[in-house]
MISEMAR-506122 format. One record per atom (N, C-alpha, C, O): residue number from 1; atom name; x, y, z. Coordinates in Angstrom, 1 decimal. Atoms other than C-alpha are relative to their C-alpha. Layout:
N
<site nr="NUM" atom="CA" px="X" py="Y" pz="Z"/>
...
END
This chain:
85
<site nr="1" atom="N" px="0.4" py="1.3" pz="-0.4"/>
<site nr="1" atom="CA" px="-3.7" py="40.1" pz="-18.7"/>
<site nr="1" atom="C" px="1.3" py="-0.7" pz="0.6"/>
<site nr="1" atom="O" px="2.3" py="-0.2" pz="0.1"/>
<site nr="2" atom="N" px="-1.3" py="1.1" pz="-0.6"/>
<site nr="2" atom="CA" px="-1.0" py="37.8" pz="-17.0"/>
<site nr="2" atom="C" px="-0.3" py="-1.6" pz="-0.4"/>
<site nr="2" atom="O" px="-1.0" py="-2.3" pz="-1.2"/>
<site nr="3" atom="N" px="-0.1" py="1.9" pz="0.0"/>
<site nr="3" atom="CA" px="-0.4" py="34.2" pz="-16.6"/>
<site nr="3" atom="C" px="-1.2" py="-0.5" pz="0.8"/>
<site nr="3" atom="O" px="-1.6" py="0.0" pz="1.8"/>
<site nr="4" atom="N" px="1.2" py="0.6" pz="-0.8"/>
<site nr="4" atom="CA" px="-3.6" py="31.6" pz="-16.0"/>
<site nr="4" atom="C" px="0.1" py="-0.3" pz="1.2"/>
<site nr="4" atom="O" px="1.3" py="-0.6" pz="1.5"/>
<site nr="5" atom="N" px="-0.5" py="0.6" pz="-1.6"/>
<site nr="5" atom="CA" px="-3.6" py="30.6" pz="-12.4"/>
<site nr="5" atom="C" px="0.3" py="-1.1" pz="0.2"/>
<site nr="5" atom="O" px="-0.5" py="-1.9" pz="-0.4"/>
<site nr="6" atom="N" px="-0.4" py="1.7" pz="-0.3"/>
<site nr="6" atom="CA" px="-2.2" py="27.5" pz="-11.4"/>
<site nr="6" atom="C" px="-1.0" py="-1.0" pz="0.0"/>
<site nr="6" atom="O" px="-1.1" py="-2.2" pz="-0.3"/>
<site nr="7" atom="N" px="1.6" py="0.6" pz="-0.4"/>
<site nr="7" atom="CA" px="-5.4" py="26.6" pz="-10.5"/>
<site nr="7" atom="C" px="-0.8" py="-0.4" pz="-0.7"/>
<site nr="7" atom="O" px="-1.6" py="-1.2" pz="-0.4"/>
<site nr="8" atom="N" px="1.3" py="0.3" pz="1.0"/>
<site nr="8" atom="CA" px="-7.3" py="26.5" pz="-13.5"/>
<site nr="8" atom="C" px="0.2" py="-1.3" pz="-0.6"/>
<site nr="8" atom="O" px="1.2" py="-2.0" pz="-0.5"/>
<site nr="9" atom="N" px="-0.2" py="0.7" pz="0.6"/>
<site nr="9" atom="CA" px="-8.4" py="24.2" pz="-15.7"/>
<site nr="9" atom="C" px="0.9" py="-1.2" pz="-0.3"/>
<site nr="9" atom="O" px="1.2" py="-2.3" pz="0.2"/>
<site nr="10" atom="N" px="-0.9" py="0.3" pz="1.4"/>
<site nr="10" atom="CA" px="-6.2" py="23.2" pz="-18.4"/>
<site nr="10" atom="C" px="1.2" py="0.0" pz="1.4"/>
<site nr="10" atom="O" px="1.4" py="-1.2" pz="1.6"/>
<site nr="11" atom="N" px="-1.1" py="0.2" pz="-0.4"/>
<site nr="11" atom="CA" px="-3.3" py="23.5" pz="-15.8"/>
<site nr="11" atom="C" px="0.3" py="-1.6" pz="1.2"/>
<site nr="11" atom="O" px="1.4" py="-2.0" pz="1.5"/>
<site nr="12" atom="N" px="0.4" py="0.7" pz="-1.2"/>
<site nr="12" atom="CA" px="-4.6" py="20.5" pz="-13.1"/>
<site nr="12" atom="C" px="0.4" py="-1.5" pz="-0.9"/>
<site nr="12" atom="O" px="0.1" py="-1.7" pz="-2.0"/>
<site nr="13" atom="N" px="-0.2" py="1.4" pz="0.1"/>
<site nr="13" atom="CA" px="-3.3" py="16.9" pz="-13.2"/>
<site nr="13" atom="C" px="-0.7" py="-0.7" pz="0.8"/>
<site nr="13" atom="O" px="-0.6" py="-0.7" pz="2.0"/>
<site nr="14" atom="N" px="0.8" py="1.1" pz="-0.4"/>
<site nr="14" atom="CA" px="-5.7" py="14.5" pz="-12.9"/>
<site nr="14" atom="C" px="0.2" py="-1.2" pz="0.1"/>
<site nr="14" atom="O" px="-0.5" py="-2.0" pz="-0.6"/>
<site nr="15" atom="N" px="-0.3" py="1.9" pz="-0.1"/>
<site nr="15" atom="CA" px="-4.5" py="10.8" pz="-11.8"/>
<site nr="15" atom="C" px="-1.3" py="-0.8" pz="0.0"/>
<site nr="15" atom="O" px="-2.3" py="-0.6" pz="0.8"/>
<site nr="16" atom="N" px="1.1" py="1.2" pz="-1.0"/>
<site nr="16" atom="CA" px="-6.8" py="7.7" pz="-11.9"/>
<site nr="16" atom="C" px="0.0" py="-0.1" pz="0.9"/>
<site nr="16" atom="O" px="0.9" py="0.4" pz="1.5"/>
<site nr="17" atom="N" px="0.0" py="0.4" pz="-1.3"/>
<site nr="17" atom="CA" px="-7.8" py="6.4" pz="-9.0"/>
<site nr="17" atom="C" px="0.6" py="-1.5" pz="-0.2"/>
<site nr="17" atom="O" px="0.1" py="-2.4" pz="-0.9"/>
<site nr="18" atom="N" px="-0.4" py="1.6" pz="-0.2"/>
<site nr="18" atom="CA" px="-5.9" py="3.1" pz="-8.1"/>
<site nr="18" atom="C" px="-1.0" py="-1.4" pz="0.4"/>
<site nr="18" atom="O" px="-1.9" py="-1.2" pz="1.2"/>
<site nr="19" atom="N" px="1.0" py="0.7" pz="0.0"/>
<site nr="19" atom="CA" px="-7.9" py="0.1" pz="-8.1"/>
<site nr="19" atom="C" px="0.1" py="-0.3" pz="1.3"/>
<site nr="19" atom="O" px="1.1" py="0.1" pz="1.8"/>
<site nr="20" atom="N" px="0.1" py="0.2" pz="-1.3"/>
<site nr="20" atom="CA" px="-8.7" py="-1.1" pz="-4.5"/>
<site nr="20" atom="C" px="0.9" py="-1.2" pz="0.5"/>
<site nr="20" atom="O" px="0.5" py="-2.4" pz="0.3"/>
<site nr="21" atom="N" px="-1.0" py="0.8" pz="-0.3"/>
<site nr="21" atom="CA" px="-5.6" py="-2.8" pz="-3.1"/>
<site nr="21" atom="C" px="0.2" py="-0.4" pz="2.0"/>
<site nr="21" atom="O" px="1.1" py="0.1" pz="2.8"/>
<site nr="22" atom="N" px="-1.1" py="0.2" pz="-1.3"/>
<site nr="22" atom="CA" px="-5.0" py="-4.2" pz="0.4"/>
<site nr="22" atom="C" px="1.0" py="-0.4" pz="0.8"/>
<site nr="22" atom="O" px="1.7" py="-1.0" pz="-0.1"/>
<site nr="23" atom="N" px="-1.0" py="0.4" pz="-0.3"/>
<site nr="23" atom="CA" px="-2.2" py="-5.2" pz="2.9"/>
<site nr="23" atom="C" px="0.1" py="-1.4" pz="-0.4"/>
<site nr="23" atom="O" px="1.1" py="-1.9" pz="-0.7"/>
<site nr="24" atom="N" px="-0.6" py="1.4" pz="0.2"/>
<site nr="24" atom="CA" px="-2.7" py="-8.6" pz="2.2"/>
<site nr="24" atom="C" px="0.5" py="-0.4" pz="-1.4"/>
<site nr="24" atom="O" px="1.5" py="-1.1" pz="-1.7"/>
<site nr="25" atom="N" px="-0.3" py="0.3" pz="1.3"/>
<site nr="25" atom="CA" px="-3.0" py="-8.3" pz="-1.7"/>
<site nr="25" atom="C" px="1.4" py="0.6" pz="-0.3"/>
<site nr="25" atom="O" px="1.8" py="0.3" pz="-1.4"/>
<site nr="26" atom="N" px="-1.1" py="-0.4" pz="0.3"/>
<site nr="26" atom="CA" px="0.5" py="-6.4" pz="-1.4"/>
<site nr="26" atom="C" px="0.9" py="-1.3" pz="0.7"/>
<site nr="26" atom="O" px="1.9" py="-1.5" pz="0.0"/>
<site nr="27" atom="N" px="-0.8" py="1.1" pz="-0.3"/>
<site nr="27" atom="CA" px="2.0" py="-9.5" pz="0.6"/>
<site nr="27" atom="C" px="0.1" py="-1.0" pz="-0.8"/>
<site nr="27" atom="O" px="1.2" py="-1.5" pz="-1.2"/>
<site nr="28" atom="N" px="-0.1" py="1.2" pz="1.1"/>
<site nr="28" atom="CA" px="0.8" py="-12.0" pz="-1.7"/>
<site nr="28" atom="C" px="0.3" py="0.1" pz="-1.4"/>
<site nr="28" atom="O" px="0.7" py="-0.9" pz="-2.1"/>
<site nr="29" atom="N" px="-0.5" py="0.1" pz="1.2"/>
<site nr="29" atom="CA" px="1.3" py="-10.4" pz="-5.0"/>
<site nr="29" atom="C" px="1.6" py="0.8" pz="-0.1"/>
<site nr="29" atom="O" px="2.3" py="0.9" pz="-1.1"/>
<site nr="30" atom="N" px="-1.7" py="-1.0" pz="-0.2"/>
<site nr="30" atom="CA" px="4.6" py="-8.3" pz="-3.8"/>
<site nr="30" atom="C" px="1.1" py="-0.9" pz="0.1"/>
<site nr="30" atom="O" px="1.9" py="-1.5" pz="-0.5"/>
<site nr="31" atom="N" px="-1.0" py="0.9" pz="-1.0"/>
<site nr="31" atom="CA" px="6.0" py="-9.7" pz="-1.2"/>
<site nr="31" atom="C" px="0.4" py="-1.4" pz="0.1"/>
<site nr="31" atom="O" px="1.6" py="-1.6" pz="0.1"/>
<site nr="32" atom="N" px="0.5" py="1.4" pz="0.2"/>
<site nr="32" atom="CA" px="5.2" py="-13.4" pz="-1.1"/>
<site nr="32" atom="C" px="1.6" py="-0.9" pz="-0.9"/>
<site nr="32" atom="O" px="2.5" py="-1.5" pz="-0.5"/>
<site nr="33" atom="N" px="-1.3" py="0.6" pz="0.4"/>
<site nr="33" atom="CA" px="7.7" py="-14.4" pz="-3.8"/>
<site nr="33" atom="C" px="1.5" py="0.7" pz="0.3"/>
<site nr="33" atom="O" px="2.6" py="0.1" pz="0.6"/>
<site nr="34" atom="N" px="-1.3" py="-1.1" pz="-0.3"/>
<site nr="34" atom="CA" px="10.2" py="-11.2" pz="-3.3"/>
<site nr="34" atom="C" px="0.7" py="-0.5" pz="1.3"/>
<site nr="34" atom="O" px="1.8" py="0.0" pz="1.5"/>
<site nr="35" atom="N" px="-0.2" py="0.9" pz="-1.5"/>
<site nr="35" atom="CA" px="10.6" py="-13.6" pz="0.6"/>
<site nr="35" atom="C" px="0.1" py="-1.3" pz="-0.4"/>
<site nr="35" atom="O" px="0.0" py="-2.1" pz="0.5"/>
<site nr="36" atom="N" px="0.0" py="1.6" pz="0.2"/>
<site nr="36" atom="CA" px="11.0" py="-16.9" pz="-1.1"/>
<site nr="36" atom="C" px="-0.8" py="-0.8" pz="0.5"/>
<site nr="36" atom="O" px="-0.4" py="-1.8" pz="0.9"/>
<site nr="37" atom="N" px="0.8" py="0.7" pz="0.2"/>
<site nr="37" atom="CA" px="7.7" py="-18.0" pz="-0.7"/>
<site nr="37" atom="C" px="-0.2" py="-0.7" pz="1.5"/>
<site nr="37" atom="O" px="-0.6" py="-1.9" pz="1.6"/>
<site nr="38" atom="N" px="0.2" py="0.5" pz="-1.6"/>
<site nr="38" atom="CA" px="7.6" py="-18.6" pz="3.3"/>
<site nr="38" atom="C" px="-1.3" py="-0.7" pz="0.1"/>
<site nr="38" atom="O" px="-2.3" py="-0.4" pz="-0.5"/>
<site nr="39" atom="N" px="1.1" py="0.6" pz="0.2"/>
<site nr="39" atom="CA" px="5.4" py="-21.1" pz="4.1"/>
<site nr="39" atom="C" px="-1.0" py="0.7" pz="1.3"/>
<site nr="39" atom="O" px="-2.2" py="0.6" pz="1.2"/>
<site nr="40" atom="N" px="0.5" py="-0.9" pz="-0.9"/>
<site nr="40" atom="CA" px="4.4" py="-18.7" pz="7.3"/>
<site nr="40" atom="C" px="-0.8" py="0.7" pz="-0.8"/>
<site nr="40" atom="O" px="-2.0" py="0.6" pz="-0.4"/>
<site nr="41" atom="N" px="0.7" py="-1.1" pz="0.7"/>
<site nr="41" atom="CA" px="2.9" py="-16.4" pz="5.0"/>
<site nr="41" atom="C" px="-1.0" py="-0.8" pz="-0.6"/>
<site nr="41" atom="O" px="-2.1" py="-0.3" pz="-0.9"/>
<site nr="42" atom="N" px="1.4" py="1.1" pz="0.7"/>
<site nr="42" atom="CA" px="0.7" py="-19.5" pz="3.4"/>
<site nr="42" atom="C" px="-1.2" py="0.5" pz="0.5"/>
<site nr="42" atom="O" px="-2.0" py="1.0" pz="-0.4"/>
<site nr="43" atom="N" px="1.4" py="-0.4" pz="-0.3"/>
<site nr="43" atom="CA" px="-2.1" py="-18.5" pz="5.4"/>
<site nr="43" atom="C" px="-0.7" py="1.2" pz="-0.5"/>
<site nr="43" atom="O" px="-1.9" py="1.3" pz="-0.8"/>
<site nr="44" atom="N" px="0.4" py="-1.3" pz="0.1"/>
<site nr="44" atom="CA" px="-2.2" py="-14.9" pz="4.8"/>
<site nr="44" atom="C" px="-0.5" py="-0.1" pz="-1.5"/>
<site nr="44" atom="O" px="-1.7" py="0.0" pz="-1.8"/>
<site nr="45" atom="N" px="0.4" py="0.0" pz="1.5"/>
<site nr="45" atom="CA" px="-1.8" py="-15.6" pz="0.8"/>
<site nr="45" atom="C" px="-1.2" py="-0.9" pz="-0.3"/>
<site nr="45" atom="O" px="-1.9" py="-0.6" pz="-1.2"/>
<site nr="46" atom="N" px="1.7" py="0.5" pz="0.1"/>
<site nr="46" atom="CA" px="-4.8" py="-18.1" pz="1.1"/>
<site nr="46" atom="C" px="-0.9" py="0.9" pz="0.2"/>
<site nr="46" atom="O" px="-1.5" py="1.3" pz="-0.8"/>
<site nr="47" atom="N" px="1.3" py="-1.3" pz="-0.4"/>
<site nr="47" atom="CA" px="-7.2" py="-15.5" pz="2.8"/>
<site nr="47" atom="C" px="0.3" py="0.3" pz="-1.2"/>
<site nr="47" atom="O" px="-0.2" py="-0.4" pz="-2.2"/>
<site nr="48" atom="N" px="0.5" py="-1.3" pz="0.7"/>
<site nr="48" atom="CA" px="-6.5" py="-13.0" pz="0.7"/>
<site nr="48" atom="C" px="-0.6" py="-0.9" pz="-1.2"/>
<site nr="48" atom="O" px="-1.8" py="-0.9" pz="-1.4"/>
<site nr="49" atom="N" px="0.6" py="0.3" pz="1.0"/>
<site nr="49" atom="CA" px="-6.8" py="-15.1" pz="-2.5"/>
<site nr="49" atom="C" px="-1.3" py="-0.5" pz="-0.2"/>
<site nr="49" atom="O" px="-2.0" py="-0.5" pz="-1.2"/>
<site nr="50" atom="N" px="1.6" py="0.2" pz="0.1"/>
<site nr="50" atom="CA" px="-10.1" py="-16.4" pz="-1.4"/>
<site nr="50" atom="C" px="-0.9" py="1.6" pz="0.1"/>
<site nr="50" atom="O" px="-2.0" py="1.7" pz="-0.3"/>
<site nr="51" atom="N" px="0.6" py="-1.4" pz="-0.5"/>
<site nr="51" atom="CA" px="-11.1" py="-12.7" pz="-0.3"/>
<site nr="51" atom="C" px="0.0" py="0.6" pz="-1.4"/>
<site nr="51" atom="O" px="-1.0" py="1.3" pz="-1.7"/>
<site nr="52" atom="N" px="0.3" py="-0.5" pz="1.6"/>
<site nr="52" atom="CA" px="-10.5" py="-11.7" pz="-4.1"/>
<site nr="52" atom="C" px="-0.1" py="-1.1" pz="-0.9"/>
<site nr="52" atom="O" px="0.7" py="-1.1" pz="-1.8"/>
<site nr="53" atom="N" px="0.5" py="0.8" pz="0.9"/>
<site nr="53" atom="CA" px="-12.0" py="-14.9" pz="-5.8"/>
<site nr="53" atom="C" px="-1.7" py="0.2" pz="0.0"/>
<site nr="53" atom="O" px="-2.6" py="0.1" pz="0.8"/>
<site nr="54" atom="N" px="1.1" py="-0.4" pz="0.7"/>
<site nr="54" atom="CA" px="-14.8" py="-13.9" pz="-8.1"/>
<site nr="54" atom="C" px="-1.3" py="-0.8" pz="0.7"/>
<site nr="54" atom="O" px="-2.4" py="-0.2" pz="0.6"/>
<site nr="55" atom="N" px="1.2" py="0.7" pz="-0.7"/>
<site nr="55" atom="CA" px="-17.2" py="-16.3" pz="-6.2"/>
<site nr="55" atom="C" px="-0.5" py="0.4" pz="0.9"/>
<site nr="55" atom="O" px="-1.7" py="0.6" pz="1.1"/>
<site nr="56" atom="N" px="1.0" py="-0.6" pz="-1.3"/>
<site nr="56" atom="CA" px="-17.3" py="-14.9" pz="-3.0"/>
<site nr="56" atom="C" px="-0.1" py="1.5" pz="-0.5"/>
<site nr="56" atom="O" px="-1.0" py="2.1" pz="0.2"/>
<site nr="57" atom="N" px="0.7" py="-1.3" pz="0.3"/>
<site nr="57" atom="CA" px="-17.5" py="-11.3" pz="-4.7"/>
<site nr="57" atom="C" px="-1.6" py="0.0" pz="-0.6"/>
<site nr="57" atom="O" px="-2.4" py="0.9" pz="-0.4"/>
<site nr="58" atom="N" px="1.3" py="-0.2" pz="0.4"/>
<site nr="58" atom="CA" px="-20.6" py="-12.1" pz="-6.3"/>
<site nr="58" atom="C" px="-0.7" py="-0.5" pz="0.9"/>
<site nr="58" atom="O" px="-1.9" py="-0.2" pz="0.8"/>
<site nr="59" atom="N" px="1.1" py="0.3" pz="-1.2"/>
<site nr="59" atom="CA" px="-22.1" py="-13.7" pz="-2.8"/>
<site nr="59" atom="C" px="0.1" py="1.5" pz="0.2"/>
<site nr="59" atom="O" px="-0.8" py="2.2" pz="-0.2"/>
<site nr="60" atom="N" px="0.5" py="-1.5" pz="0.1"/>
<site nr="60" atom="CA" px="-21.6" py="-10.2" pz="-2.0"/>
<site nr="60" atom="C" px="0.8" py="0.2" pz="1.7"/>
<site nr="60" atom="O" px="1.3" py="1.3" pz="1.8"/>
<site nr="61" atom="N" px="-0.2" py="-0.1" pz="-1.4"/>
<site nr="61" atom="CA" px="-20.5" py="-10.9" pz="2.1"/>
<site nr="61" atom="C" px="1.3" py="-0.1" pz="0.3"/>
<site nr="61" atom="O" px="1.5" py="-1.2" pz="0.8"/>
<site nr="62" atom="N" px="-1.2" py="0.5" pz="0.2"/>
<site nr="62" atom="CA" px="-17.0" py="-10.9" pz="2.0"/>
<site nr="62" atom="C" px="0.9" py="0.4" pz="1.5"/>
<site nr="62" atom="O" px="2.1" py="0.3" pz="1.7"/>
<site nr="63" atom="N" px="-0.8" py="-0.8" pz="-1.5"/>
<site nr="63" atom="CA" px="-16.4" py="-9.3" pz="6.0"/>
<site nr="63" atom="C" px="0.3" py="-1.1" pz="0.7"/>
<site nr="63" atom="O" px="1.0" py="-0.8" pz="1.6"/>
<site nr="64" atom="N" px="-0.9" py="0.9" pz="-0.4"/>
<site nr="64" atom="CA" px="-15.5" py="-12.6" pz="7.1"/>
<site nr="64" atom="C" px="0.8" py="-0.4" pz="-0.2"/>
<site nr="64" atom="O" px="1.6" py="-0.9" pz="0.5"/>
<site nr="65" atom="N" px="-1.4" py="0.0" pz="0.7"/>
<site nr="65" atom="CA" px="-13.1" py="-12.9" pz="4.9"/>
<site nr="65" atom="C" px="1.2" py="0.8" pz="0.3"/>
<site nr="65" atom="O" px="2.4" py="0.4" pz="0.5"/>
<site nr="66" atom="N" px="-0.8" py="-0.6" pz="-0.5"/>
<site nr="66" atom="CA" px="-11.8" py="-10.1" pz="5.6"/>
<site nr="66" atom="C" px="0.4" py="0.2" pz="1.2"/>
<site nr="66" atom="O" px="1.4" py="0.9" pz="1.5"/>
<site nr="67" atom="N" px="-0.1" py="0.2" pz="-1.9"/>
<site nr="67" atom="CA" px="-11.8" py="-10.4" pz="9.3"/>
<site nr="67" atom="C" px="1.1" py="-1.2" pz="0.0"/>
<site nr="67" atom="O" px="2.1" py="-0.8" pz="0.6"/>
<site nr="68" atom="N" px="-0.8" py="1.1" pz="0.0"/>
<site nr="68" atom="CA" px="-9.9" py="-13.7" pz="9.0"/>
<site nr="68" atom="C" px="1.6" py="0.4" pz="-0.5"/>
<site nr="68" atom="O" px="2.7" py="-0.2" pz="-0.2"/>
<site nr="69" atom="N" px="-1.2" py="-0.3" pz="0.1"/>
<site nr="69" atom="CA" px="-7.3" py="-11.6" pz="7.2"/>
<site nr="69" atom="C" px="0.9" py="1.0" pz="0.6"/>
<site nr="69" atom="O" px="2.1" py="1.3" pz="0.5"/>
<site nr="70" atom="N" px="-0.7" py="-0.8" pz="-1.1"/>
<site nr="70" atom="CA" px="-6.7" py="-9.3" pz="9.6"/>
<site nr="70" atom="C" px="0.2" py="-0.4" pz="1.3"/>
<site nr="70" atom="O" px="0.7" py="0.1" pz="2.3"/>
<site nr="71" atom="N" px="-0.4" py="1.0" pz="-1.5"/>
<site nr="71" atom="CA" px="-6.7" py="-12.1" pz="12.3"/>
<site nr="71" atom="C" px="1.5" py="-0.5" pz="-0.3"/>
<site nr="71" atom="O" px="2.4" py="-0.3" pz="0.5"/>
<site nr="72" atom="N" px="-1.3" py="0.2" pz="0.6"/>
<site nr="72" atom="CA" px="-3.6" py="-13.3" pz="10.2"/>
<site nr="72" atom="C" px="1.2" py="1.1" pz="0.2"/>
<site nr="72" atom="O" px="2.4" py="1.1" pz="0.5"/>
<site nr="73" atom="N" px="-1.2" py="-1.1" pz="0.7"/>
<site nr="73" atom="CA" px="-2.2" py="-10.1" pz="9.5"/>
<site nr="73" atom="C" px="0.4" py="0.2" pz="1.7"/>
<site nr="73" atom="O" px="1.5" py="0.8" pz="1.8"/>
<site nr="74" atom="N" px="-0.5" py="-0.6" pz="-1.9"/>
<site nr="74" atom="CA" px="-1.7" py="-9.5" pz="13.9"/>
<site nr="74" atom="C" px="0.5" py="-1.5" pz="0.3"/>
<site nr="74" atom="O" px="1.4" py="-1.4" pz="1.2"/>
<site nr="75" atom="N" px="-1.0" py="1.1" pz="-0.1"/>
<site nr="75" atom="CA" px="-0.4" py="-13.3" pz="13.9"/>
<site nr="75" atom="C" px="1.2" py="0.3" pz="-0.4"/>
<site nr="75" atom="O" px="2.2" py="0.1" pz="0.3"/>
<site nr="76" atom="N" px="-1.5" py="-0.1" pz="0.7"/>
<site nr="76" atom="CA" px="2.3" py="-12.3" pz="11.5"/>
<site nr="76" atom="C" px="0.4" py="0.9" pz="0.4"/>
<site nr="76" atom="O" px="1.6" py="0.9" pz="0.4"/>
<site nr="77" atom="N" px="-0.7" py="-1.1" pz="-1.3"/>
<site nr="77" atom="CA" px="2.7" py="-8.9" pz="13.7"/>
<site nr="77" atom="C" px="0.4" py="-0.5" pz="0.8"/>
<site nr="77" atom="O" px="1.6" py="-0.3" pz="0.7"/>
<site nr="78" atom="N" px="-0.3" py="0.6" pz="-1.4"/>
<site nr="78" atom="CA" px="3.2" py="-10.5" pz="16.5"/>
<site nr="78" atom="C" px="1.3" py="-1.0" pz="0.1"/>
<site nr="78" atom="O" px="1.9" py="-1.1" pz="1.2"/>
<site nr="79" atom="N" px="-0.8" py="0.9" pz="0.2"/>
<site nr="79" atom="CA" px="5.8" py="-13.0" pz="15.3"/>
<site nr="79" atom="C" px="1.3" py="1.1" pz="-0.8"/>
<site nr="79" atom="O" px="1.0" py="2.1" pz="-1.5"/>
<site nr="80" atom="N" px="-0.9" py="-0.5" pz="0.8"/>
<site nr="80" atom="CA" px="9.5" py="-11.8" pz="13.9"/>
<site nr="80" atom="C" px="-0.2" py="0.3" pz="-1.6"/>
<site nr="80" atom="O" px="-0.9" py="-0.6" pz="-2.1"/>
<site nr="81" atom="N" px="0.3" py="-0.6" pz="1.5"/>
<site nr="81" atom="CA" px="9.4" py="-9.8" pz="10.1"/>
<site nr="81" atom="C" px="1.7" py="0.5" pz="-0.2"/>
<site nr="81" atom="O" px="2.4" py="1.3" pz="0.5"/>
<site nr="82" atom="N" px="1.0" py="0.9" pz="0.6"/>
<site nr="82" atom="CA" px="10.3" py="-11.1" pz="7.9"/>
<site nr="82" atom="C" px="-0.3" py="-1.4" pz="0.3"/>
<site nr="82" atom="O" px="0.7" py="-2.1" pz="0.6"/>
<site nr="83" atom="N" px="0.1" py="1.3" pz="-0.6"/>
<site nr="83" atom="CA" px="8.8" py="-14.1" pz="8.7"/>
<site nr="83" atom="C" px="1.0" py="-0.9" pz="-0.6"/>
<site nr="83" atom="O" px="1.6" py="-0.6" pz="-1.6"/>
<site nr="84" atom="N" px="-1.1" py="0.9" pz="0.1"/>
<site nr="84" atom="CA" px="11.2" py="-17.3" pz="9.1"/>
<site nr="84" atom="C" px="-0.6" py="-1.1" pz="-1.0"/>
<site nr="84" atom="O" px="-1.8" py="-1.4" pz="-1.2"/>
<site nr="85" atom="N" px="0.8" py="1.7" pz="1.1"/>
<site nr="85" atom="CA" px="10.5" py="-20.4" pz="6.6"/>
<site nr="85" atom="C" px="-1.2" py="0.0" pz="-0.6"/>
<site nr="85" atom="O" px="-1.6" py="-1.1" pz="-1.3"/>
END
């Protein structure tokens, strides 16, 4: 007999899966203060916090929300990083 194959079972590392994170939720809960709280960035950290408030998850339609924060997220491309003030 030899050694089990790497493959099997018992040998396999299984990670959770990460909960569902986007670019904005990494600006506003990362970045946001780690930038001293730019007021440029206000807009982005609004969207997103409305885009993950329990209200509009349970309306259920949340692609305008998200649309608005990807209209943000190409303002704040478009301008110097990291944003000024």
């Amino acid at each position: 007999m030899g050694a089990p194959p790497t493959n099997s079972a018992r040998h396999r590392t299984f990670r959770p899966t990460p909960p569902t994170c986007t670019g904005g939720d990494l600006i506003t809960y990362e970045g946001w203060g780690a930038l001293a709280r730019p007021q440029t960035l206000r807009p982005l950290v609004d969207k997103t916090e409305a885009y993950n408030d329990r209200a509009a998850t349970r309306r259920g339609d949340r692609k305008p929300l998200a649309d608005s924060i990807v209209t943000e997220a190409g303002r704040l491309l478009a301008g110097p990083w990291p944003p000024l003030g």
